[in-house]
N, C-alpha and C positions, 0 to 999 in steps of 0.2 A: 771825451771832454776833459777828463779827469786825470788820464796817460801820462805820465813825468812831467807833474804839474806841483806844485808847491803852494798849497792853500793856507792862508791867516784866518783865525776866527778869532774878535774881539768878544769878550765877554764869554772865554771859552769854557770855562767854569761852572755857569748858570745854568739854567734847565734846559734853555734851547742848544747851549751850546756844547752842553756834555753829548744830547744824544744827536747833536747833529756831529760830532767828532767818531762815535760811534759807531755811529752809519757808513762815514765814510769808511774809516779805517776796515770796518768787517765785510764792507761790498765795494770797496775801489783800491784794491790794495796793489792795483798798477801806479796810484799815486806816489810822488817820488818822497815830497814832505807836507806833514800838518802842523800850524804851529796854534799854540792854544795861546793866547796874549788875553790876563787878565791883570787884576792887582791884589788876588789871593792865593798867598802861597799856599796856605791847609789845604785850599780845596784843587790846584794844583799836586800837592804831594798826595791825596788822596785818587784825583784821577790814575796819578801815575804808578799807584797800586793797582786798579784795576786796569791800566795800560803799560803793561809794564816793558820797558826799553826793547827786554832779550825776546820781545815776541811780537812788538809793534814798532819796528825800528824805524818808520816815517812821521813816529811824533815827537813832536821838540814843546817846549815850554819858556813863556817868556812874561818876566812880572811885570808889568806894567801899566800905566794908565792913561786911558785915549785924550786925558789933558794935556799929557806931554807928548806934544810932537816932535821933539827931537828923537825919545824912546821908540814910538809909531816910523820913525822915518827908518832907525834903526835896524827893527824888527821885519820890516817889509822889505829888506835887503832881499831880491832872489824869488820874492813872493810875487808869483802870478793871479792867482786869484785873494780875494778880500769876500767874506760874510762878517758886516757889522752889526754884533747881536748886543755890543757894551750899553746899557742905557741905568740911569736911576728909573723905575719904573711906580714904583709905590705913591701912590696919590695922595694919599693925607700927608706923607712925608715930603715929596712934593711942593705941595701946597703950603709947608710949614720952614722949608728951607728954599725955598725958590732960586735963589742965584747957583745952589748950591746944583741943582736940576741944569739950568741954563750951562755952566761949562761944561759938564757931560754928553749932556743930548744935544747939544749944538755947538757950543766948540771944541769940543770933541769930533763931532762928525766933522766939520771943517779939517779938522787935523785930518783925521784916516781919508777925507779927501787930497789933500796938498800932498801927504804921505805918499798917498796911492800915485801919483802926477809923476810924483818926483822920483819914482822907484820905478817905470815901466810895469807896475802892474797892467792886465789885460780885465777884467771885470773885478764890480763891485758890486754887492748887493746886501743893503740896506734891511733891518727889520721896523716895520713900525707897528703901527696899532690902530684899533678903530677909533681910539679916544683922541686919535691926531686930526679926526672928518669933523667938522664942526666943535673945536674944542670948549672947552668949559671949563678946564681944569689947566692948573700948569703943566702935569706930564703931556697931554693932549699938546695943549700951544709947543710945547719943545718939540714932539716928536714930529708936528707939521711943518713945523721952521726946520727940521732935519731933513724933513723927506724935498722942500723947497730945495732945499742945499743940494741932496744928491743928483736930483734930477736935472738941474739948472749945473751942474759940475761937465754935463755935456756939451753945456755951450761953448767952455771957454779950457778944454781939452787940447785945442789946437791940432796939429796932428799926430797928436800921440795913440796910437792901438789900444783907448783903453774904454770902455761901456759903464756904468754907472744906471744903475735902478732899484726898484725899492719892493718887497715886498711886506703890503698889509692884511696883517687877521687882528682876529679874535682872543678871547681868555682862551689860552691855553689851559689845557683839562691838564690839576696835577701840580702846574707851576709854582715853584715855592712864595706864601704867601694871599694865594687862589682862594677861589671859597669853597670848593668840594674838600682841602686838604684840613682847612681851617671846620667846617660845618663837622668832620672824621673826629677832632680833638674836641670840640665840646659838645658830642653829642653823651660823654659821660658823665657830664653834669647836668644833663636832665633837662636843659631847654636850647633850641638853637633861635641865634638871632640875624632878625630878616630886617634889612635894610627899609622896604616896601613889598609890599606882594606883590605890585603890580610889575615888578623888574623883570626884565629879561636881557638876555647876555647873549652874542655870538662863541659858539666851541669848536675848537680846532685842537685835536689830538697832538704831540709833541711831535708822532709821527709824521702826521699828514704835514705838520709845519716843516720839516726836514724836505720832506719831497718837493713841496713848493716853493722853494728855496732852489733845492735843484734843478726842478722844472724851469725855474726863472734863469737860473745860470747857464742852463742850454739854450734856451731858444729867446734869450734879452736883445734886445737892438738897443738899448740906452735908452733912460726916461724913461718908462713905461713904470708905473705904480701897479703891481699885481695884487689882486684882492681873488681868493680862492671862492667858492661856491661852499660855506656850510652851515649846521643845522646852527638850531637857538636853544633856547632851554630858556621856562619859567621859573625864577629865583627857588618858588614854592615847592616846586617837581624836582628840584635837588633836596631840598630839604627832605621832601618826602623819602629820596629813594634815599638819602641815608638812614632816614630815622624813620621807618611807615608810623604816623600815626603820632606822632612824638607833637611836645609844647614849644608854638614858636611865639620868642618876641618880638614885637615890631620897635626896632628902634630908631630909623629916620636915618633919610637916605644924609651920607656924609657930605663933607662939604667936597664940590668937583664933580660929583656921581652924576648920571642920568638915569632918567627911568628904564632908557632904550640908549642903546648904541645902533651908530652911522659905519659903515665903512666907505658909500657911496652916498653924496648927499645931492640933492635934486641939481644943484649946479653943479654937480662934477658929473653927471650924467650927459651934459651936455656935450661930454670930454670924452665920452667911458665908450667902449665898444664889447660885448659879451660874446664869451667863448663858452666851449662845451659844459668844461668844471671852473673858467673862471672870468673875472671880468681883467679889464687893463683900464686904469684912466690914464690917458695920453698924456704927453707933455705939451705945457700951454704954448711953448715959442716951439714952432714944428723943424723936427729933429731929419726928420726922413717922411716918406711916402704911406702916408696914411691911410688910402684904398690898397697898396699893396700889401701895406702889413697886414690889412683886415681881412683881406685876397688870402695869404699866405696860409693864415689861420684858420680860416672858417669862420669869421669872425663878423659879428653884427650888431649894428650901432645902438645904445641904447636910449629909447623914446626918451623924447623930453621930461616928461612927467616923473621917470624911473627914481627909485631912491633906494639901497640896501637896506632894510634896517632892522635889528632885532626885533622888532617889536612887529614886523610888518612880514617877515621874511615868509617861503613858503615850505621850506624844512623844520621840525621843529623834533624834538629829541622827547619821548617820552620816559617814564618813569623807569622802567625796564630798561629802556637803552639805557640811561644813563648809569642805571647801574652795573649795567654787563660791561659799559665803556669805566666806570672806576674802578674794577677788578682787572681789566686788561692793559688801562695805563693808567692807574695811581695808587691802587694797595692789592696786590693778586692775594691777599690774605684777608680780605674787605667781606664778611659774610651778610649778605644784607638780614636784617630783621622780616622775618614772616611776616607775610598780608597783615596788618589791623594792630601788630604788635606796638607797643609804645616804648617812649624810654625808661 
């Protein structure tokens, strides 16, 4: 898939898209070029210490920003593949600069589409989030109007060779900003603080996010929203597994939040067909052959009534995982506190 292929990652900088640069470079090193396209150069010059030229000669670096589509039109010179990971993501900031959210997550994405068009790219694939299934919050509204845009970019492709799809998770465990990384930092000041107890969250490792990502880049027909199969976690059972035992405040869920996150919401069920490890919600204007693709895959349609949702899910991550999972991806020097210990 990947063979003297020349991949762009927006947002190459970030969490998802350090380790999904990563991945590639140390298990596809048939690839011919990677190009990282962000609008920080520190953390640019930083990667390219730990990627360094004389030993990863398929990485290139490019500053820029998914508002400027002339830049995007630029950068995508020669580029066959497209992972768009660029987003404002943070909710109360967000919610506090709103227009400011809007040209990023959505004409932005507009851009790295027309970009993509205009350049003979062959695939694109999109990251969104659960907070884009029934939004509440401005990031959620952006990143749904993003994923409309990608999926609907198959319409009017014409006959150009080129795929467009999206994939949807969860809080990445780790992500700068997250709550395991944040709950780590003030658990030395003696209390942590809990939005609700009653929260729960969808987790998807940084890894697993990489793989389904690639998973989608193999086997995409265009349109197809992929939403992966994984666990939840109780707000509480993170707290605990950093701190056993430790003083929580409650201080009242923010403005945007939910109790529970959607990745599938009872009308997009109507849509949705489930696979082994993941689900697809279809695209509404029909793209291709809907019993074939479902044929292809193994693939089986999901009852009416179906809904994903943290709060409802049938995976659920206990204390222990979680904590075996924050020593393997987000601090390997994370010692947890002994059974009943406090802070």
């Amino acid at each position: 898939m990947l063979k003297d292929k020349s991949l762009l990652v927006t947002g190459g900088t970030g969490s998802f898209g350090k380790k999904f640069v990563e991945t590639i470079l140390l298990e596809y090193p048939e690839i011919s070029r990677v190009v990282v396209f962000s609008r920080d150069e520190l953390k640019q010059s930083e990667m390219a210490q730990q990627f360094p030229a004389e030993k990863f000669r398929q990485i290139r670096y490019f500053i820029g920003d998914v508002r400027d589509k002339d830049r995007l039109t630029r950068a995508l010179q020669g580029v066959d593949i497209v992972v768009h990971a660029a987003a404002l993501k943070q909710v109360p900031a967000c919610e506090y600069n709103p227009f400011e959210a809007i040209k990023t997550n959505i004409l932005g994405a507009q851009n790295v589409i027309e970009a993509a068009l205009d350049n003979g790219v062959s695939k694109v694939v999109a990251l969104s989030t659960d907070k884009a299934a029934a939004p509440i919050n401005l990031y959620g509204a952006t990143k749904l109007c993003s994923d409309k845009l990608f999926v609907a970019a198959n319409n009017f492709k014409g006959k150009r060779d080129i795929k467009f799809s999206v994939v949807r998770y969860g809080n990445v465990m780790g992500s700068r900003g997250s709550v395991i990384p944040f709950f780590l930092n003030k658990r030395s000041e003696g209390v942590l603080p809990i939005t609700d107890a009653r929260m729960t969250r969808f987790n998807i490792t940084l890894d697993d996010g990489v793989s389904m990502v690639l998973s989608a880049l193999e086997n995409m027909w265009g349109g197809e929203i992929f939403v992966p199969k994984i666990p939840s976690y109780r707000i509480t059972d993170v707290a605990e597994a950093v701190a056993p035992g430790g003083k929580l405040s409650m201080v009242g869920i923010r403005p945007g939040e939910k109790l529970h996150e959607e990745m599938i919401t009872s009308t997009d069920a109507l849509n949705s067909v489930e696979f082994d490890r993941h689900f697809v919600i279809l695209p509404s204007i029909p793209l291709w052959d809907v019993k074939e693709f479902t044929k292809t895959f193994n693939g089986v349609p999901c009852t009416a009534d179906f809904a994903y949702n943290s709060g409802t899910n049938d995976q659920w991550l206990s204390v222990d995982e979680l904590r075996l999972l924050m020593v393997n991806h987000v601090d390997k020097d994370f010692i947890p506190y002994l059974a009943g210990a406090t802070l």
